[in-house]
DOMAR-751099 format. One record per atom (N, C-alpha, C): x, y, z. Coordinates in steps of 0.2 Angstrom, whole numbers, padded with zeros to 4 digits, always signed. Atoms other than C-alpha are relative to their C-alpha. Example, Ala and Ser with C-alpha at 12.3 -4.5 7.8 and 13.67 -1.06 7.14 Angstrom:
! residues 2
+0004-0006+0000 +0062-0022+0039 +0004+0006+0000 -0004-0006-0001 +0068-0005+0036 -0004+0005+0003 
This chain:
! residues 129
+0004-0003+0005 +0233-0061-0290 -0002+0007+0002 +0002-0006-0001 +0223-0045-0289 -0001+0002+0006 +0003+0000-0007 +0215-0049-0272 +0006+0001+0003 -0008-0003-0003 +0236-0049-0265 -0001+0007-0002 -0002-0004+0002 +0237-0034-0274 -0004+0005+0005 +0005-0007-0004 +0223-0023-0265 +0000-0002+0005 +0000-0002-0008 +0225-0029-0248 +0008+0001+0001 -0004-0003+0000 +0242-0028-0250 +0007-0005+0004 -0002+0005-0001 +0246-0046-0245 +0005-0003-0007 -0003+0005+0007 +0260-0058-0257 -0001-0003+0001 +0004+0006+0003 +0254-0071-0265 +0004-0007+0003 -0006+0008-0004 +0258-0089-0257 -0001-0001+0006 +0001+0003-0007 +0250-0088-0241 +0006+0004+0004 -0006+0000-0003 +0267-0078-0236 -0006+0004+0008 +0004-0006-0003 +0255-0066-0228 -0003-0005+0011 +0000+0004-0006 +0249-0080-0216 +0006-0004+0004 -0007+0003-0004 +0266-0085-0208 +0000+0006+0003 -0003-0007-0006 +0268-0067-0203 -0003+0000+0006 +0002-0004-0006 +0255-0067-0191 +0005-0008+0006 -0004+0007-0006 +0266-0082-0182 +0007+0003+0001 -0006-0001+0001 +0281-0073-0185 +0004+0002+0009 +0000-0003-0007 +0282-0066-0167 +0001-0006+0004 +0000+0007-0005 +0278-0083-0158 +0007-0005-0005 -0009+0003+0002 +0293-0091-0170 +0006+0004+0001 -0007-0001-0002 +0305-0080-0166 +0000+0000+0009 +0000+0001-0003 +0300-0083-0149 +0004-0007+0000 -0004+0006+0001 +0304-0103-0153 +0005+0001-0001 -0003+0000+0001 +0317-0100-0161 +0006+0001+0009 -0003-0003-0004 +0325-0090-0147 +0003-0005+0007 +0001+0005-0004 +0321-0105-0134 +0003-0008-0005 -0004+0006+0001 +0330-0119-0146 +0008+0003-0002 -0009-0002+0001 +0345-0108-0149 +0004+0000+0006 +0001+0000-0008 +0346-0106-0128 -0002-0007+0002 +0001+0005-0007 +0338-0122-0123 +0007-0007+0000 -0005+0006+0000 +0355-0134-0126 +0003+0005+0005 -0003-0005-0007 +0362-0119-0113 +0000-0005+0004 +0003+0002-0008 +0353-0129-0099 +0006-0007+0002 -0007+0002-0005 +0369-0142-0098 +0004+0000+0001 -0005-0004-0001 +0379-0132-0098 +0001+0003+0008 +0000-0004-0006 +0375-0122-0082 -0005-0004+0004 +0002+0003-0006 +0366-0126-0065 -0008-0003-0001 +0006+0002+0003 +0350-0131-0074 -0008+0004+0002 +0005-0006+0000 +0338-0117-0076 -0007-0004+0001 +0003+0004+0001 +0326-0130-0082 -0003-0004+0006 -0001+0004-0004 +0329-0142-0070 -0001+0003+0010 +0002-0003-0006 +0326-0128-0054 -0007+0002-0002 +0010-0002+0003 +0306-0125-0061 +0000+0005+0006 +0003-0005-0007 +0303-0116-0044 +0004+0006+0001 -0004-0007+0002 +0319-0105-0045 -0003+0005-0003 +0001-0004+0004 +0316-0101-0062 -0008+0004-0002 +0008-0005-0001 +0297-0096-0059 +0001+0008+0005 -0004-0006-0005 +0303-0085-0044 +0001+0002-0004 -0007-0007+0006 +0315-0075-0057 -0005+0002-0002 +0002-0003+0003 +0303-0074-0069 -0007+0006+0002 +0009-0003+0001 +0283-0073-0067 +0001+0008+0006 +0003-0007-0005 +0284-0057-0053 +0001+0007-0005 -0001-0004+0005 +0293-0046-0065 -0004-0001-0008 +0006+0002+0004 +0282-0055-0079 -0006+0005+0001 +0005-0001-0002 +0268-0050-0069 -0002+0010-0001 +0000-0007+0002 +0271-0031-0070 -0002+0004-0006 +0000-0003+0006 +0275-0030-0086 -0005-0002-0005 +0006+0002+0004 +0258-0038-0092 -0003+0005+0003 +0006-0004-0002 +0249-0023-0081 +0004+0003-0004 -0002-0004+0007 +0261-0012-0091 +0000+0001-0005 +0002+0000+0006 +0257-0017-0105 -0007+0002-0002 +0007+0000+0000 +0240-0019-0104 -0003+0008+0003 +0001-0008+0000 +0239+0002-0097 +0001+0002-0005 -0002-0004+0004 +0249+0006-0110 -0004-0002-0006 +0007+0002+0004 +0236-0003-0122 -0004+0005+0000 +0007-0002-0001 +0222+0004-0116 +0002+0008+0001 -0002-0008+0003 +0230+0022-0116 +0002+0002-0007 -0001+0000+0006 +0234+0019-0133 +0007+0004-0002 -0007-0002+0002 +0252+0022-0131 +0003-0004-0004 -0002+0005+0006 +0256+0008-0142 -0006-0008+0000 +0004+0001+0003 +0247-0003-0152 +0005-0008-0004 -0002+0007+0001 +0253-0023-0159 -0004+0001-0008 +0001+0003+0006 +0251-0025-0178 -0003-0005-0002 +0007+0006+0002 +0236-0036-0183 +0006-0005-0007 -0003+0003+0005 +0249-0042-0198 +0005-0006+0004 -0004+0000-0004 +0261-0049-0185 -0001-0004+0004 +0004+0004-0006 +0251-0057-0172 -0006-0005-0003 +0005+0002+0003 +0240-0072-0172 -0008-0001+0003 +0007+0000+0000 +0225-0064-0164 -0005-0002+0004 +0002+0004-0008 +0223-0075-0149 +0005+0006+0005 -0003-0003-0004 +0227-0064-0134 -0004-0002+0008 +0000-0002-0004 +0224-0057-0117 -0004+0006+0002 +0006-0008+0000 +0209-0042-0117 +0004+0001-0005 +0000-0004+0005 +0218-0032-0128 +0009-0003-0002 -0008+0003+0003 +0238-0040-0127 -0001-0008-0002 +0001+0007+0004 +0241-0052-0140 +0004-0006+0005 -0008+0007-0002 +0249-0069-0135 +0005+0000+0000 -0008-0002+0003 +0264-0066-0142 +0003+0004+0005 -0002+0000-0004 +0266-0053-0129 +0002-0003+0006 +0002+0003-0007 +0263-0062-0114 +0007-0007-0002 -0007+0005+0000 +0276-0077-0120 +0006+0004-0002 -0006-0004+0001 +0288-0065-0124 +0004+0002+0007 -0003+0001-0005 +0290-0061-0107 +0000-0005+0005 -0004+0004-0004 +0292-0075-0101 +0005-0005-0004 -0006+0003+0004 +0304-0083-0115 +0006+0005+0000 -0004-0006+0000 +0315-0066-0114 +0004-0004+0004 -0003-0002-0006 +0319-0067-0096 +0003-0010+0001 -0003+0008-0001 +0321-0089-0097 +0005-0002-0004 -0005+0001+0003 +0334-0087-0112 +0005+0003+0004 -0005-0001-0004 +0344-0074-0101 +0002-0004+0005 -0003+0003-0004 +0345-0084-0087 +0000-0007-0001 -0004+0004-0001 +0350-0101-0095 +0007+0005-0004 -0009-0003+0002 +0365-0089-0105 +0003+0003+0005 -0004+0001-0007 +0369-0083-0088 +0005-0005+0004 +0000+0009-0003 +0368-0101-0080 +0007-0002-0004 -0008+0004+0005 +0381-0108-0094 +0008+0005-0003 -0006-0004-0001 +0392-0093-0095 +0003+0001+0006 -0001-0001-0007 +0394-0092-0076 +0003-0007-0001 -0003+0004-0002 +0399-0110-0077 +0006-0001-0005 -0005-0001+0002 +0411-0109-0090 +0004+0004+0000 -0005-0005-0003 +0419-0094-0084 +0003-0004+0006 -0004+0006-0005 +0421-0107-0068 +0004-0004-0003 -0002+0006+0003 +0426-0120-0079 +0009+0003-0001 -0007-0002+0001 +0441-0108-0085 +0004+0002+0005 -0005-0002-0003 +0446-0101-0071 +0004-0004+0005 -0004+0005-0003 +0450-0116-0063 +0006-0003-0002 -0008+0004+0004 +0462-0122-0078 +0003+0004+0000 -0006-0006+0001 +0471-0106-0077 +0003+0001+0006 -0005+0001-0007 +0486-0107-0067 +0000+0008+0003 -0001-0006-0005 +0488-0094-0054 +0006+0003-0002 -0005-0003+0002 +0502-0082-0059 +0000+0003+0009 -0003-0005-0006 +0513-0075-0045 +0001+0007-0002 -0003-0006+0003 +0517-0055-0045 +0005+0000+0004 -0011+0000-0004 +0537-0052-0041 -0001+0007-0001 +0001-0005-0001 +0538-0037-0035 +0009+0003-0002 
């Protein structure tokens, strides 16, 4: 109705999905990547590796976030985010890095094993000189 019209929201609630939009494409990202983990050496299944990997380089990228906040070098759209956060980084940041960094390394994990899987069915060629 009107009240869509002047803030500038459509009608149907769609307005309210958006602010989740961020954190589902986060899920998403983790159910199209999490069938990876039987594939390869079980990213999953080493918890203490795959913390090692992540949270150190996580942990940076939360103070540079968080500077570049507070200098107002960039800024997170209130439409987008749902508003829970970290001082000034929303949540959605903060799970971002670490869902990023945990899909690469199961599509690493299962492409590594697969690339082993082939190269083992593929016969050895001699070269004749």
């Amino acid at each position: 109705g009107e009240g869509a019209a002047r803030t500038g929201s459509p009608p149907g609630g769609v307005a309210n999905i958006e602010r989740y939009e961020y954190l589902l494409l986060m899920v998403g990202c983790l159910l199209l990547t999490g069938p990876l983990e039987v594939l390869g050496d079980g990213v999953y299944r080493q918890a203490r590796r795959t913390a090692a990997a992540i949270i150190p380089v996580a942990l940076v990228f939360i103070v540079w976030d968080l500077i570049a906040i507070a200098g107002d070098v960039w800024t997170y759209n209130p439409r987008y985010v749902s508003g829970l956060g970290i001082g000034a980084m929303p949540v959605e940041e903060l799970v971002f890095f670490l869902v990023v960094p945990l899909c690469g390394l199961l599509t690493y994990s299962a492409v590594s094993t697969i690339l082993g899987w082939l190269s083992r069915r593929r016969p050895v060629r001699e070269v004749s000189r």
